[in-house]
C-alpha positions in Angstrom: 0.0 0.0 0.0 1.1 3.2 -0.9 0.3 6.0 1.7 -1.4 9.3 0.7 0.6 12.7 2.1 0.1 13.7 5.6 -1.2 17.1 3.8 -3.5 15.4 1.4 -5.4 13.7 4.0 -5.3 15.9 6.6 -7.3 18.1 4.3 -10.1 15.8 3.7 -9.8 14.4 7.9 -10.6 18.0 9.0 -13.3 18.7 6.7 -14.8 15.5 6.8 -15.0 15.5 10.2 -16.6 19.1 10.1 -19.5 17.9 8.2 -19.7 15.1 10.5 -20.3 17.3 13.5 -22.8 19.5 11.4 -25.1 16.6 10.4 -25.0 14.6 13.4 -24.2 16.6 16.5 -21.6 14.3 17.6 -18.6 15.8 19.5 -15.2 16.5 18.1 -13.7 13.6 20.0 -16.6 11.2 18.7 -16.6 12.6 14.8 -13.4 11.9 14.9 -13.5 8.4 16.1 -16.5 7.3 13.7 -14.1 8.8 11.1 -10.7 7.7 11.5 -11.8 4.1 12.3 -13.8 3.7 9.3 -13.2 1.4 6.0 -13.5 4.9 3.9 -10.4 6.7 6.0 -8.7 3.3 5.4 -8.9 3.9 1.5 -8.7 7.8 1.5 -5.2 6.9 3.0 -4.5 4.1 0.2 -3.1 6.4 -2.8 -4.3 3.3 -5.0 -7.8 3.8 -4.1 -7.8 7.2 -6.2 -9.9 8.6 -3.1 -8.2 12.2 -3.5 -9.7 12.6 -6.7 -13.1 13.4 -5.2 -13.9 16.4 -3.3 -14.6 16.2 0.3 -18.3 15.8 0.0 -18.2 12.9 -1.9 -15.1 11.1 0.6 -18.7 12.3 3.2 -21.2 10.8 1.2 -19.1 7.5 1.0 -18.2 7.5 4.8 -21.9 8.4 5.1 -22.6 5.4 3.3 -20.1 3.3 4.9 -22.6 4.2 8.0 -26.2 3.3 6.6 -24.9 0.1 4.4 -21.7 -1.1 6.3 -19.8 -0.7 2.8 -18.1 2.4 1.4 -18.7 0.9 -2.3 -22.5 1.5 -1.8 -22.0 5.6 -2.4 -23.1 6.9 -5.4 -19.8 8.2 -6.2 -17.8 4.7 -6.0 -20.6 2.8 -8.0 -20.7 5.5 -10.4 -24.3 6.2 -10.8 
């Protein structure tokens, strides 16, 4: 696995986890857990996965996802629909 940059993710970790606590009132400390533990920060991370080539609301949408169905590859953006 190749890693992304610190910088690149970072990025996406801090607005992520903004819309996170927005939408569902959870604390920092628990937006961030829900988030960093999830199969979608897993491939945001993996430079293979190509994650970095959406915009933050979709990596949401497919952590959102990730959430409802229990697999990031349900999104919208992933299955391309």
């Amino acid at each position: 696995m190749i890693r992304n940059e610190y910088f690149v993710t970072n990025y996406y970790d801090k607005n992520v986890i903004a819309r996170i606590i927005d939408k569902y009132g959870y604390t920092e400390q628990e937006a961030v857990s829900k988030y960093m533990k999830s199969r979608t920060h897993s491939m945001l991370e993996d430079e293979d996965y190509g994650m970095t080539d959406f915009p933050e609301r979709a990596v949401f949408d497919i952590w959102e996802a990730e959430q409802v169905t229990g697999d990031p590859r349900n999104s919208i953006y992933i299955r391309g629909e």
